[in-house]
C-alpha positions in Angstrom: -35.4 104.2 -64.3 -38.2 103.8 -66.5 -39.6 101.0 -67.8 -38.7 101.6 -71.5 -35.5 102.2 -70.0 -34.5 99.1 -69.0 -31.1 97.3 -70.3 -32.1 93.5 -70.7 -30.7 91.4 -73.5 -30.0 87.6 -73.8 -27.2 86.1 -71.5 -24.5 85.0 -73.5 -20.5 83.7 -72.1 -19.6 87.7 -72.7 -21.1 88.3 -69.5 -20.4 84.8 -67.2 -17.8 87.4 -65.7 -19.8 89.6 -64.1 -21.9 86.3 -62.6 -19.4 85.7 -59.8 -20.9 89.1 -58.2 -24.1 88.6 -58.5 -25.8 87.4 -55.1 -29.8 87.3 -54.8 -29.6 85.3 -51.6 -30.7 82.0 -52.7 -27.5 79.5 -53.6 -29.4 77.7 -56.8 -30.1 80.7 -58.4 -26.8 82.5 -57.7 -24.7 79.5 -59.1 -27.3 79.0 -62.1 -25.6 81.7 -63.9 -22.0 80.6 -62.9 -23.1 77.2 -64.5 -23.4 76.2 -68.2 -27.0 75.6 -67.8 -27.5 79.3 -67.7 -26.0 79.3 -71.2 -27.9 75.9 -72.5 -30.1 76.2 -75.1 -31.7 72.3 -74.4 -32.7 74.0 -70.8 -33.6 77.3 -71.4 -32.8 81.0 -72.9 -31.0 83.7 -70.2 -31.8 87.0 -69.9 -30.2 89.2 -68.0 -31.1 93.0 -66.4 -27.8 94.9 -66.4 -26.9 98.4 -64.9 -26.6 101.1 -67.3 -22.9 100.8 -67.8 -23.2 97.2 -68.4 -21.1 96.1 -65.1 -23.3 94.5 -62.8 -26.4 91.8 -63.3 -29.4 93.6 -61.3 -31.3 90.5 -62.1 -32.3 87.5 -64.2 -34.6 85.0 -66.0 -34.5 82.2 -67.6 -37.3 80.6 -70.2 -38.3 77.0 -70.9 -41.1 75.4 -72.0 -43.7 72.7 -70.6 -47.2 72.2 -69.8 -49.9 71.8 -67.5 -52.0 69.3 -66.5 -55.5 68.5 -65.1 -56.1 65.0 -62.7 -60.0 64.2 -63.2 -61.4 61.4 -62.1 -57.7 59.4 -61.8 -57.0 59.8 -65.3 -54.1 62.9 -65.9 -55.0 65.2 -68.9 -52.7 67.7 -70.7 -54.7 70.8 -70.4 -52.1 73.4 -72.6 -48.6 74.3 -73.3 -46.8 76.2 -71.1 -43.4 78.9 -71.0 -41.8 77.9 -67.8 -39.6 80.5 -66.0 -37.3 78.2 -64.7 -35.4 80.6 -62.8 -35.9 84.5 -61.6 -33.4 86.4 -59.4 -32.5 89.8 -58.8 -29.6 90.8 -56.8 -29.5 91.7 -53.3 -28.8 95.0 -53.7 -31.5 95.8 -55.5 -34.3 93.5 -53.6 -37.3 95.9 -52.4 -35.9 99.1 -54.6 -38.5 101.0 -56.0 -38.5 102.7 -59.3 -41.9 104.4 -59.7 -44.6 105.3 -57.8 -48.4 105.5 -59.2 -51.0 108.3 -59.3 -53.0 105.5 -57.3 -50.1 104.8 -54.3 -49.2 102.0 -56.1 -45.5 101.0 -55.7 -43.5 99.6 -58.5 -40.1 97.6 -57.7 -37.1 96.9 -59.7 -38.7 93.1 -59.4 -41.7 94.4 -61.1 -40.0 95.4 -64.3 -38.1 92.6 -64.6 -41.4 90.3 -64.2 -43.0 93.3 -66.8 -39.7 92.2 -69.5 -39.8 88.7 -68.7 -43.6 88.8 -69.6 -43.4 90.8 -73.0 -40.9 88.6 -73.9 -43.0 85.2 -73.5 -45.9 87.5 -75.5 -43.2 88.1 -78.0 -42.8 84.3 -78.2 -46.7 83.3 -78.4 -47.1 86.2 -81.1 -44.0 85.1 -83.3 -42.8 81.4 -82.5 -44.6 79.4 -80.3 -48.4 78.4 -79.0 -49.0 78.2 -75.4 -52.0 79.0 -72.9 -49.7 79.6 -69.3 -47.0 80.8 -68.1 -45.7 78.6 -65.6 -42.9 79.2 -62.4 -41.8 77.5 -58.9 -42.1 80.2 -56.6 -39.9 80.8 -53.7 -41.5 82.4 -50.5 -39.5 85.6 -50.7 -41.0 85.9 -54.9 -44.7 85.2 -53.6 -45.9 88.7 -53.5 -44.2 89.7 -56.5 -46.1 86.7 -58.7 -49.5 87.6 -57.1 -49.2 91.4 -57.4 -48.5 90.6 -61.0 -51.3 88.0 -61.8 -50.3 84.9 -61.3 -51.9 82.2 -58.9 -51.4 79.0 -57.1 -52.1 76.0 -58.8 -55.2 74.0 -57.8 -54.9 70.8 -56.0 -56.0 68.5 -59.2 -53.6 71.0 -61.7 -50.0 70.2 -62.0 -46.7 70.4 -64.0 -43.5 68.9 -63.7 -40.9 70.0 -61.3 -36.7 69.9 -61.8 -34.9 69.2 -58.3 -34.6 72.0 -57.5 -38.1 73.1 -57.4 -38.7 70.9 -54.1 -40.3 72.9 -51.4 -41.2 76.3 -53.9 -45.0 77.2 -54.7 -45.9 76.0 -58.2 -48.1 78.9 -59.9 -49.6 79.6 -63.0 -51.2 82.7 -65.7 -53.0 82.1 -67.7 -53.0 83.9 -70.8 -56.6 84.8 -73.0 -58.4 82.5 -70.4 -61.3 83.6 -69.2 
């Protein structure tokens, strides 16, 4: 599978059905897209990867907004907007699959073109809709490596942005976009 070949388009009730199959290993983000909020435009827009035949959800993400901010000297500053990805999950099965390899040994996963979708889609956003300087997400331990291979970073001590519930316990991080 390429990357241009890749079946994402926006979650809508049409596919709630398939959600009871999907399984990622983490309970939240397997009974986010059972839930209503998956389909709630005042939390977020779904996307969903699907299989070719349009049967199975490989993965998902799901797009807020926010922002950051900077603590200096006690006094908490707003330092830019922010898309959030409130949620990113790929199913079980397809956890640690690759799809390409590199000229340079480099190893690209089924995770890595979701993260690659996810992120044109926030570009397509900032271009067309919306100004924002990050890209924002709670990482789990198991997503770590897949946000750092892809650019992102922990957040500094004195940088933060609001958390839901279920964030508790994940690894905020940040990218910056046109920041040098």
């Amino acid at each position: 599978m390429a990357y241009n070949q890749i079946n994402v388009v926006l979650y809508d009730a049409s596919y709630q059905k398939l959600a009871s199959s999907f399984h990622s290993g983490n309970e939240y983000l397997d009974q986010f897209l059972k839930d209503s909020i998956s389909l709630d435009n005042n939390f977020g827009k779904t996307y969903v990867l699907l299989t070719d035949d349009n049967k199975k959800i490989v993965g998902y993400y799901n797009l807020g907004v926010g922002y950051i901010e900077q603590t200096e000297y006690g006094i908490r500053r707003k330092i830019g907007g922010a898309v959030h990805i409130n949620c990113f999950a790929l199913d079980r099965e397809y956890q640690g699959t690759v799809q390409e390899y590199l000229e340079d040994g480099t190893v690209i996963h089924t995770s890595d073109f979701l993260l690659l979708d996810c992120m044109e889609k926030i570009k397509e956003i900032r271009v067309k809709h919306l100004g924002f300087t990050f890209v924002t997400l709670s990482s789990t331990e198991e997503g770590y490596h897949l946000y750092l291979r892809n650019g992102f970073e922990k957040l500094d001590d004195d940088i933060s942005f609001s958390l839901e519930e279920a964030e508790e316990g994940c690894i905020p991080m940040y990218y910056a976009i046109d920041v040098e």
